[in-house]
C-alpha positions in Angstrom: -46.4 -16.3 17.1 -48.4 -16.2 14.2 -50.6 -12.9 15.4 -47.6 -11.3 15.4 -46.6 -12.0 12.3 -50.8 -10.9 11.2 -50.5 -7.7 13.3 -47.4 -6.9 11.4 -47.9 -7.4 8.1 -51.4 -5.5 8.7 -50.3 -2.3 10.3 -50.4 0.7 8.7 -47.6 2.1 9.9 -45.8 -0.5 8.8 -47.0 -0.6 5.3 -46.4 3.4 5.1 -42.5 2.9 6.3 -42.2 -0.4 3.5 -43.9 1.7 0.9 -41.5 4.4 1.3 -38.6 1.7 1.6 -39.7 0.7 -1.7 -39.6 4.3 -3.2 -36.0 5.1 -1.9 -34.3 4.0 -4.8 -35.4 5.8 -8.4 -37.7 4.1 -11.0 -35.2 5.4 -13.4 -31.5 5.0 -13.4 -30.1 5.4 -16.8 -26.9 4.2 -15.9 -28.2 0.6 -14.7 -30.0 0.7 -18.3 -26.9 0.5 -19.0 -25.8 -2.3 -17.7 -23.4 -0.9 -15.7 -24.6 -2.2 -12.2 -20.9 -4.3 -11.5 -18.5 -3.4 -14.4 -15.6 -2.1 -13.5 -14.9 -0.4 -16.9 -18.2 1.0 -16.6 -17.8 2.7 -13.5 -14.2 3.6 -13.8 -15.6 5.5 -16.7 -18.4 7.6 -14.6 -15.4 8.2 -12.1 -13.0 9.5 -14.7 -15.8 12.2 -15.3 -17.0 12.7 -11.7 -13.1 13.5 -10.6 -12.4 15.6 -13.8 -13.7 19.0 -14.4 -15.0 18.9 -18.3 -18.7 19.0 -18.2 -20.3 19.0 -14.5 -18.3 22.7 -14.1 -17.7 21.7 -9.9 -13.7 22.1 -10.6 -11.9 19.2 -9.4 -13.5 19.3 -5.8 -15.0 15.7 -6.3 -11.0 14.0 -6.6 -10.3 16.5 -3.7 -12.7 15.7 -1.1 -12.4 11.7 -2.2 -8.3 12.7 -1.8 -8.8 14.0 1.8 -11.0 11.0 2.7 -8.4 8.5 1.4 -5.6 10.4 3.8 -8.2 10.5 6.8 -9.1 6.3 6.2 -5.1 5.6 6.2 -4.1 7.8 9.0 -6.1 5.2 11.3 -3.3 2.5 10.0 -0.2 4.7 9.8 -0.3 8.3 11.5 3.4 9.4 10.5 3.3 8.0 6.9 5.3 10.5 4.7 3.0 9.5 1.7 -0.2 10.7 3.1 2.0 13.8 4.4 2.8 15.1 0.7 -0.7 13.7 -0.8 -2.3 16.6 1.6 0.2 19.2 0.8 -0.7 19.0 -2.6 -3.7 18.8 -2.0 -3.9 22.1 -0.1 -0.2 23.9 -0.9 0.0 23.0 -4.8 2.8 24.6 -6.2 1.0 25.8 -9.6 -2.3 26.1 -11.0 -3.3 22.6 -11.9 -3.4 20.7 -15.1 -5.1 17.7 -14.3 -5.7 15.0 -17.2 -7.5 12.0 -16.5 -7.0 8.5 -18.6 -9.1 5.6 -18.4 -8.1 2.5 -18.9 -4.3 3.6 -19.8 -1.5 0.3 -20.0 -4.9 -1.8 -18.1 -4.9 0.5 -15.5 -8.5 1.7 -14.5 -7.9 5.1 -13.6 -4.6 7.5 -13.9 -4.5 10.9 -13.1 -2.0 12.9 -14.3 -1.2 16.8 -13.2 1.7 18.3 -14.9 2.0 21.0 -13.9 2.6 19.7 -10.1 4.4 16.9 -11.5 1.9 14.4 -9.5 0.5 11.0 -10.5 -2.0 9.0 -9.3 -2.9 5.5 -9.8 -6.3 4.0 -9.1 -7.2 0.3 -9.3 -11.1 0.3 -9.2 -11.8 -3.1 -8.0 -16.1 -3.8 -7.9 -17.3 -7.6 -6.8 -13.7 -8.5 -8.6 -10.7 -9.7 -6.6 -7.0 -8.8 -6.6 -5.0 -10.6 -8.9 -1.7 -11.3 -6.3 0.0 -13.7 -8.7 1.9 -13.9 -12.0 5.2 -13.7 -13.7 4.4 -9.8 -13.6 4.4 -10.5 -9.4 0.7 -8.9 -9.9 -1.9 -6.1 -10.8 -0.6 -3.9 -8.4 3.1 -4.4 -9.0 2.8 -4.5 -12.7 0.8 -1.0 -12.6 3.4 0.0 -10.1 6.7 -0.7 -12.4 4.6 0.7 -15.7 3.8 4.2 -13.7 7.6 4.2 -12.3 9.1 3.4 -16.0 6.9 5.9 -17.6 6.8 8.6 -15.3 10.7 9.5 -13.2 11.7 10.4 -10.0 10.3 14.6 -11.1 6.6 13.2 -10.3 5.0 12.4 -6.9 3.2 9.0 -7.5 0.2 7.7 -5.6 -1.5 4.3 -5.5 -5.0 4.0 -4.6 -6.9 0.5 -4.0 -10.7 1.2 -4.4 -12.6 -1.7 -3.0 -16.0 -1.9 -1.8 -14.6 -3.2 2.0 -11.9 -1.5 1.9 -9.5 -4.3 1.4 -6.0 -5.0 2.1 -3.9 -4.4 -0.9 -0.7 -6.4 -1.5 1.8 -4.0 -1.8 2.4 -1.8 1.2 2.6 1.8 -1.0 -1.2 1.2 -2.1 -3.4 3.3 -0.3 -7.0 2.1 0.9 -10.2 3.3 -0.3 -14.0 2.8 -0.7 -16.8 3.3 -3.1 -18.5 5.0 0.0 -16.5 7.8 0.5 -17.1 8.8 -3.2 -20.8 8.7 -2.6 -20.7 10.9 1.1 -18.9 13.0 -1.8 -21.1 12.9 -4.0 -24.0 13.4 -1.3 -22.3 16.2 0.3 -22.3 18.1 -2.9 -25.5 17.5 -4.0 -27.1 19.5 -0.8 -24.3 22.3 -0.8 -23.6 23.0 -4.3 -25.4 24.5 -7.3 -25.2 22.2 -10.0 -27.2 21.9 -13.5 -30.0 19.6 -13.9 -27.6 16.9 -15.9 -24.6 16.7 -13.5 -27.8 16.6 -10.6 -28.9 13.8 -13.1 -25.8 11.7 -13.1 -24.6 12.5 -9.1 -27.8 10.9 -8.3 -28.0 8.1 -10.9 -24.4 6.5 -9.6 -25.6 7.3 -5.6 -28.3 5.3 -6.7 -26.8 2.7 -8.8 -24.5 2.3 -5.8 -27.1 1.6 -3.6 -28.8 -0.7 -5.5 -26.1 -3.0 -6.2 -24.8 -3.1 -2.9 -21.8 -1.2 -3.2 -22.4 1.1 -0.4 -24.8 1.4 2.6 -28.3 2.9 2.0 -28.1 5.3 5.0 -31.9 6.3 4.3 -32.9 2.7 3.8 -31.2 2.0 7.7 -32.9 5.2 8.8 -36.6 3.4 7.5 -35.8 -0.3 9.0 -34.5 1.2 11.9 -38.1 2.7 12.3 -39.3 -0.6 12.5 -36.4 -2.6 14.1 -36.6 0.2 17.0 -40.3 -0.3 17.7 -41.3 -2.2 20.7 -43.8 -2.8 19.2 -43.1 -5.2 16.6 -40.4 -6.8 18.8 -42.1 -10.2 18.9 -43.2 -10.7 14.7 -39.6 -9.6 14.2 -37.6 -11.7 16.5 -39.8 -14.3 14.9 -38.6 -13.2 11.3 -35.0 -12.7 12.6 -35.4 -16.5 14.1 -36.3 -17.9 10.5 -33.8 -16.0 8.4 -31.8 -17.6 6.1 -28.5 -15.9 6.8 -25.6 -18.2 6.7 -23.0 -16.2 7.2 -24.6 -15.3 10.4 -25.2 -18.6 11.7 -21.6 -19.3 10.8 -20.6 -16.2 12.5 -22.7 -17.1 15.7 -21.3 -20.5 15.7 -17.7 -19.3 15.7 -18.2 -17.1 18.5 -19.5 -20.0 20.2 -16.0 -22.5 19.6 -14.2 -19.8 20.7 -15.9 -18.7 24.0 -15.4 -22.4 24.6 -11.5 -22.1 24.3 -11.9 -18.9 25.9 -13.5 -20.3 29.3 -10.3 -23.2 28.9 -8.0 -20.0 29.6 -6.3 -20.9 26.2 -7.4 -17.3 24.7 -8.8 -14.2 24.9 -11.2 -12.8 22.9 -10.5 -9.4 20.7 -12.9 -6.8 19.1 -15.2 -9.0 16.6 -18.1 -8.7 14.1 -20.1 -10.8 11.8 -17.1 -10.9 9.1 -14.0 -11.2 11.4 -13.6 -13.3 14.9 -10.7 -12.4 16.8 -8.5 -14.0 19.7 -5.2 -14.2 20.8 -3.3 -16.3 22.8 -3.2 -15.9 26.5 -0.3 -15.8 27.3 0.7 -13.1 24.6 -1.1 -10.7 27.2 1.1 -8.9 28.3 2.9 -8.0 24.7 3.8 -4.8 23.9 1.2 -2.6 22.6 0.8 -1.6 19.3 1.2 1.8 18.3 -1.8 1.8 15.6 -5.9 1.3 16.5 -6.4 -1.8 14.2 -8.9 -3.2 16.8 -10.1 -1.7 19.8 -7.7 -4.3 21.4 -4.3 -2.5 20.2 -2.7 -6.0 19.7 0.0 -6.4 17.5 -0.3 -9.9 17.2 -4.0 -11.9 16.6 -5.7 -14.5 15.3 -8.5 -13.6 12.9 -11.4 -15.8 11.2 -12.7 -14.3 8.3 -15.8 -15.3 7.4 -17.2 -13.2 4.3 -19.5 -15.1 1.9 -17.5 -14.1 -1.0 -14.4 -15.6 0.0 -13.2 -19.0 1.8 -13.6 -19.3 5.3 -10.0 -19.2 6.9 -8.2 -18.5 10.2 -5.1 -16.0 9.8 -2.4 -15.2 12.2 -1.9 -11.1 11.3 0.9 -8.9 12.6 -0.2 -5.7 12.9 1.1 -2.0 12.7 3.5 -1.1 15.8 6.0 1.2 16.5 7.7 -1.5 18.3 9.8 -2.9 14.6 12.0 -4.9 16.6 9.0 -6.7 17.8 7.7 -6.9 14.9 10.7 -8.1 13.2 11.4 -11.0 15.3 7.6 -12.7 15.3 8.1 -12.2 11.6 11.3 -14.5 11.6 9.7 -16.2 14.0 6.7 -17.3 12.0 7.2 -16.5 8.6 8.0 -19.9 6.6 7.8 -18.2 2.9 11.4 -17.0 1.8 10.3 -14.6 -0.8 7.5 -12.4 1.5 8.8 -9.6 3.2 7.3 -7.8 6.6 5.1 -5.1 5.4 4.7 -2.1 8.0 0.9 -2.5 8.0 -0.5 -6.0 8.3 1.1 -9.3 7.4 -0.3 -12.8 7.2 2.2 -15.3 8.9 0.1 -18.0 9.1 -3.1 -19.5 7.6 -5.6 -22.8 8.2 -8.3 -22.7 5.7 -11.4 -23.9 7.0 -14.1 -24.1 4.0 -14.2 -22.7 0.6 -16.5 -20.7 -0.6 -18.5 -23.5 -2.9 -18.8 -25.5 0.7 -20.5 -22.7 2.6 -22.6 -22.5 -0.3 -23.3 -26.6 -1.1 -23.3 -27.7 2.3 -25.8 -27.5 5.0 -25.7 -25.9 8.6 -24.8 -29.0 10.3 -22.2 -29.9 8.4 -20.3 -26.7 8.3 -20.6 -26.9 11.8 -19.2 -30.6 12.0 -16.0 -29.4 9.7 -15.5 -25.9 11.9 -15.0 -28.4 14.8 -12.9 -30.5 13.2 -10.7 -28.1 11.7 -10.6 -25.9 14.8 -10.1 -29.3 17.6 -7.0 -30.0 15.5 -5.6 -26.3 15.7 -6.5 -26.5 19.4 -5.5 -30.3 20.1 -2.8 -30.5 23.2 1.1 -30.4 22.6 0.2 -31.8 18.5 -1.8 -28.3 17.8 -1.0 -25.5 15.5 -2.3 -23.1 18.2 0.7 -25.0 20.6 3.3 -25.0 17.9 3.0 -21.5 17.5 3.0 -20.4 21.0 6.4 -22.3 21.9 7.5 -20.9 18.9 6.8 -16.9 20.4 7.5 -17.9 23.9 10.9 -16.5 24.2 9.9 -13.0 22.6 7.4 -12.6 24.0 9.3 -12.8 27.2 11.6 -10.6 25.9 8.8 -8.0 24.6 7.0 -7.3 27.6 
């Protein structure tokens, strides 16, 4: 074991690939100087000059091409969606020559754009290591931005709401589109190796690509391409399963562990397993087999109906019960009556959270050791599982009768 490790570390091949790892990212970023590495301000501010057209000379083709990735990303969840129908019409059959004005940090909101002379606005909530605020007398961000850009702006304007995460997270309002930090970088990227551009705007494309990077905002598809020159290498197979063994990754040994339970309740003929990762363990219930398909790829599974663990260090591990996006309302409708025990929430026609066991928070995943967690995932999930007394039971008399009816 340990002459693997030596024959590693003293290879020169190896050492070239880590040297050139190390010189992937620039020795000078003047916007981390800055300080800018996680505030939102900050980078809503480099955005509101990438997608406007005052300095860098490249028109408005950086909000375009972010635009057409936004409607490409949503598609996956809702192919006839009338909103993503008239967002690409104006982005390709505008009416008038465009007068595009971009505010920053307008009534709280991070980004607005503003075209009058198409008589479209669009909202962006720029959301970096930061969470959604759901809750307030205002009934949250995104609704308070909502009724501010309805009140200000009538019923002339087309209005568009944009939720830039780094994961691409769920918003809470079912009108907010879904977005990433990535696609503005494949952007960005794209650009940089088609276009001529001067030596400032090449300056600050690459400094935020970079600054992206670095902070872990988006994937460092150069940085994959070096690892992967190792990871790939039979030849190092042994020192790295040996590294790979003695990594401190808990959200992996967490993730491991969960697929474990579950194979476990899967070989009891309680469940069956659905498309999975390291951040979310899915299942359904056996005898929801046979349900009626989903008209929406979600998971590779096309299930309207699943359980789902998230496990994500930055938030507390939880088990969800998610109704997905189906063509089938009716279906939809009745496990939402079904299941829904909050008088105030309303279906939405993407995904809606009927029910919820929290597992660990986040300061326990971080406080408490391996062996521990494990002890409370058992707990937590025995009980959700236990005979006739069970959550997992509860629920599936509650569905029985439509999903006899829905099959």
């Amino acid at each position: 074991m340990y002459n693997d490790i030596k024959k590693f570390i003293f290879n020169d091949e190896v050492q070239g690939i880590l040297s050139e790892i190390n010189s992937n990212l620039m020795d000078f970023n003047i916007l981390e100087i800055t300080g800018m590495g996680n505030q939102e301000i900050k980078h809503s501010n480099i955005l509101g000059w990438l997608f406007d057209n005052s300095e860098h000379n490249l028109d408005h083709i950086i909000l375009d091409d972010f635009l057409k990735k936004v409607i490409n990303e949503n598609r996956q969840y809702e192919v006839n969606n009338p909103i993503l129908d008239d967002l690409q019409s104006y982005l390709y059959l505008s009416n008038n020559k465009r007068d595009i004005t971009i505010y920053r940090e307008k009534d709280n909101i991070d980004l607005l754009i503003v075209d009058e002379s198409n008589k479209i606005v669009i909202t962006i909530e720029n959301k970096v290591f930061a969470s959604e605020r759901k809750n307030g007398n205002d009934g949250g961000q995104l609704q308070k931005y909502e009724k501010i850009i309805n009140d200000k702006y009538n019923d002339e304007y087309e209005k568009y709401f944009i939720f830039l995460t780094i994961n691409l997270e769920e918003p809470s309002k079912d009108n907010w589109l879904r977005a990433n930090h990535q696609m503005i970088t494949d952007v960005i990227e794209n650009i940089l190796k088609t276009k001529e551009i001067t030596i400032k705007t090449k300056i600050v494309l690459e400094s935020y690509v970079d600054l992206l990077k670095r902070n872990g905002i988006v994937a460092d598809n150069k940085l994959e391409e070096l690892a992967s020159k190792i990871w790939d290498n039979p030849k190092y197979k042994n020192a790295l399963d040996v590294l790979y063994e003695y990594k401190p990754d808990i959200s992996m040994e967490i993730s491991k562990y969960l697929q474990k339970v579950i194979e476990k309740y899967t070989t009891r003929l309680l469940i069956l397993k659905a498309d999975s990762s390291k951040t979310y363990i899915r299942f359904y219930d056996k005898t929801w087999e046979n349900e009626k398909k989903g008209n929406q790829t979600w998971t590779k599974d096309n299930k309207v109906l699943l359980y789902e663990i998230k496990n994500r260090t930055d938030e507390n591990l939880k088990l969800v019960l998610l109704i997905g996006p189906s063509k089938y309302e009716k279906f939809r409708t009745e496990l939402f009556t079904a299941l829904n025990k909050n008088p105030k929430k309303s279906l939405s026609d993407k995904f809606c959270t009927v029910w919820k066991l929290d597992i660990l928070s986040k300061t326990e995943i971080q406080e408490k050791s391996i062996e521990d967690i494990k002890n409370i995932i058992d707990k937590k999930l025995n009980d959700f599982f236990k005979e006739f007394d069970g959550d997992f039971y509860k629920i599936r008399e509650k569905l029985e009768p439509i999903m006899g009816k829905f099959i």
